[in-house]
C-alpha positions in Angstrom: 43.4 -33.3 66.7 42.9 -34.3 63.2 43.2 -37.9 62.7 44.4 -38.8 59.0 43.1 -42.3 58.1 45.7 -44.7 56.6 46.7 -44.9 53.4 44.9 -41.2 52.7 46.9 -39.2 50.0 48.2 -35.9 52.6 47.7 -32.6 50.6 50.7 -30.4 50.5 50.1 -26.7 50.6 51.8 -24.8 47.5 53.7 -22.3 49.7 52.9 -20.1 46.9 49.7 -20.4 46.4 48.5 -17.0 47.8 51.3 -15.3 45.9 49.9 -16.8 42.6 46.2 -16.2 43.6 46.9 -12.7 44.1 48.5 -12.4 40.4 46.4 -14.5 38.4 43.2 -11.5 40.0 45.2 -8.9 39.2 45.4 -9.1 35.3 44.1 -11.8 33.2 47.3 -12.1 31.6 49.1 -13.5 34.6 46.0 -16.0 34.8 47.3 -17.0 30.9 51.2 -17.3 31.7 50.4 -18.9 35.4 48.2 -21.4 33.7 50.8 -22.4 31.1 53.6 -22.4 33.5 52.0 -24.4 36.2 53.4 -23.6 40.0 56.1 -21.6 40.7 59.4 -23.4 40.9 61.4 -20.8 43.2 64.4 -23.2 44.7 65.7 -20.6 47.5 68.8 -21.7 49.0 67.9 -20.4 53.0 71.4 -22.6 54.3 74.0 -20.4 52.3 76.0 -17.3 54.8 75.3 -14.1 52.6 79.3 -14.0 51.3 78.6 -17.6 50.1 75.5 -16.0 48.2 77.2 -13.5 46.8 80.1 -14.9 45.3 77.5 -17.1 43.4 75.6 -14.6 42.3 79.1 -12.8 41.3 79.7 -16.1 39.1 76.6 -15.6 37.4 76.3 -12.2 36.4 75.7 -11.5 32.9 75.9 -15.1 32.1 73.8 -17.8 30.8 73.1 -20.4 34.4 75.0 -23.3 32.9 78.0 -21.4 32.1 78.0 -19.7 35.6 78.0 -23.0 37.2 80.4 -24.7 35.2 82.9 -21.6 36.4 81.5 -22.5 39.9 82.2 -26.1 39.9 86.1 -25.1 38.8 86.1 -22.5 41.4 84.9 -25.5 43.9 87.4 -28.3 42.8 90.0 -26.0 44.0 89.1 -26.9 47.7 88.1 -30.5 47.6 87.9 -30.8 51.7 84.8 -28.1 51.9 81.7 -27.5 50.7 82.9 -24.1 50.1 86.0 -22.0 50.7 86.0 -19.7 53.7 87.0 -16.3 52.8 90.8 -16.8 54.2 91.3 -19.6 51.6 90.0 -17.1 48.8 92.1 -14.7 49.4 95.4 -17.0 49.7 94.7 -18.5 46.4 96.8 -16.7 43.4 94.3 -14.7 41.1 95.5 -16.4 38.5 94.4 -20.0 39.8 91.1 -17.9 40.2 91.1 -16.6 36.6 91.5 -20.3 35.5 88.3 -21.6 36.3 86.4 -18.8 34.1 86.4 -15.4 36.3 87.0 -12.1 34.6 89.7 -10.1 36.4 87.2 -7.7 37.5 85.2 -10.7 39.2 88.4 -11.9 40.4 88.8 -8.8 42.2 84.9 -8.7 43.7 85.6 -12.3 44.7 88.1 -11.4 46.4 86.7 -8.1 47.9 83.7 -10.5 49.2 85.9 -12.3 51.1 88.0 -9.8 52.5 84.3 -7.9 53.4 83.3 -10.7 54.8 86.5 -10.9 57.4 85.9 -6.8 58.1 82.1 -7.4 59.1 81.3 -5.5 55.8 79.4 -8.6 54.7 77.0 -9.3 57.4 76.6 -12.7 58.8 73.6 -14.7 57.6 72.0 -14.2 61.7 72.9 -10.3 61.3 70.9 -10.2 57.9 67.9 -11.5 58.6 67.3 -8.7 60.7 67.9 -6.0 58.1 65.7 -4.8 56.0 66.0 -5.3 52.3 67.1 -1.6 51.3 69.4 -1.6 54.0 70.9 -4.5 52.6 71.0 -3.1 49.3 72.9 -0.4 50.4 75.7 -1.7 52.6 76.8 -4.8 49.9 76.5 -2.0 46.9 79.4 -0.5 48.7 81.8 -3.5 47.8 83.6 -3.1 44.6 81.5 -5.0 42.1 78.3 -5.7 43.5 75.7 -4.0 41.7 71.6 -4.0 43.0 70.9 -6.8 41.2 73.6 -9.2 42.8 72.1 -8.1 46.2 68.1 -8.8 44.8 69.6 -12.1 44.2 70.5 -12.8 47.6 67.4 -11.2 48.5 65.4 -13.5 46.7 67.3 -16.7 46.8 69.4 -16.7 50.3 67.5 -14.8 52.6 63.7 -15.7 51.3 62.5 -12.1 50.6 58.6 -12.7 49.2 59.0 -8.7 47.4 61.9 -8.1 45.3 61.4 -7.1 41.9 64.9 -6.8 39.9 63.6 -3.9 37.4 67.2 -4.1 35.9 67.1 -7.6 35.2 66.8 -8.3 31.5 64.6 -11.5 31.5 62.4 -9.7 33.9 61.8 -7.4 31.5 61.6 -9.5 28.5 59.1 -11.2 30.2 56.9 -8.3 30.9 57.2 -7.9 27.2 56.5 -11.0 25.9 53.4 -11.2 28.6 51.9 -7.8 27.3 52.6 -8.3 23.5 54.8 -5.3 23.5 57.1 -3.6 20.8 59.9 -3.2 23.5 60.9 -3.5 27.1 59.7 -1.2 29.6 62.3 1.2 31.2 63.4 0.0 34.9 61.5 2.9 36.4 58.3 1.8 34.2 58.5 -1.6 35.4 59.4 -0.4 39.3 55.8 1.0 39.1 53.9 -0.9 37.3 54.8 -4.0 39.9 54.0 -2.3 42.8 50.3 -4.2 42.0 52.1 -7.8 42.5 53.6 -6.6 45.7 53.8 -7.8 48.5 54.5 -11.1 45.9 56.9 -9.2 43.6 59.9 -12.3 44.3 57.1 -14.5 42.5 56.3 -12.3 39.7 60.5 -12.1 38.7 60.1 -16.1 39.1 57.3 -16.1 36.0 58.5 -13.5 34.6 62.1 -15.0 33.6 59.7 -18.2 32.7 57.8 -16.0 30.1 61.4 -14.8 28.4 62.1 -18.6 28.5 59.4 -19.6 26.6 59.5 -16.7 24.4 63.3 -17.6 23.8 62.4 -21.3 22.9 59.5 -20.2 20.6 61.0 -18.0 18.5 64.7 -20.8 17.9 62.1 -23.1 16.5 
């Protein structure tokens, strides 16, 4: 037994530490961007049931975070008496209600397919996912109308706690592949997809720093 004497300052272990150890040695470049960024800030969210996930994710497709969670907190208000809707109250509220708080009609309609897959057993229960692997993930939820790979590497990286996911179609991943190498233009999806098989089996990390490196980029250059 270790006895800690008292009034000693405990030292919290950076549960990322090996993936940013095995980075920063694979290109000095990573060392560069790791050093500016300091440690990685990746807030999973392990509590959330997958069809919970989802529908967030949905919300924030192809839109900037604050505007996604501005439609969310609508979307929320509409069922004071939860944390968050089961899938039964989804689908009895009009589409247009839904539409109101800043959903497309086509995310309307994968809202609502999330729900109803979630009542079928389409959407697996958080227990049932943990056990599947990350492609088979990927290719029962790409099944529902609207949910693309990237909605499901989302839940893969921020539900579920998956260390290796590397969105490849994900613009600021790319951007910030770019911006780290100094390049004229993004790499193709497939170009990335191999180049990060060296972060692996950290590849959830390397998106984290990556969309930090677009962000930095972004705030450079509107100066």
């Amino acid at each position: 037994m270790t006895i800690v004497a008292a009034g000693a300052i405990s030292t919290i272990v950076d549960p990322f530490g090996p993936a940013v150890a095995h980075l920063a040695a694979s290109d000095p470049d990573w060392t560069n961007l790791i050093a500016r960024v300091g440690r990685c800030g990746l807030q999973p969210k392990p509590e959330r049931e997958p069809y919970e996930a989802l529908i967030r994710a949905v919300a924030h497709q192809q839109l900037h975070a604050r505007a996604a969670e501005a439609i969310l907190n609508r979307f929320l208000a509409l069922y004071p008496d939860v944390p968050f809707p089961s899938p039964k109250s989804i689908l009895a509220t009009d589409g247009n209600i839904l539409r109101a708080c800043g959903f497309s009609t086509t995310k309307v309609t994968t809202v609502r397919g999330i729900a109803d897959g979630t009542l079928d057993g389409a959407v697996p229960v958080r227990s049932a996912a943990l056990a599947m692997t990350d492609e088979e993930l990927v290719s029962r939820l790409v099944s529902l109308r609207g949910i693309g790979r990237w909605t499901v590497e989302m839940f893969l990286i921020f539900t579920l706690e998956r260390p290796d996911v590397l969105p490849v179609d994900d613009f600021g991943v790319r951007e910030g592949w770019r911006v780290m190498k100094s390049l004229s233009k993004q790499p193709l999806p497939k170009e990335l997809s191999k180049i990060g098989l060296a972060w692996s089996p950290y590849r959830s990390t390397a998106t984290w720093y990556l969309w930090r490196a677009a962000e930095e980029f972004k705030r450079l250059k509107s100066k």
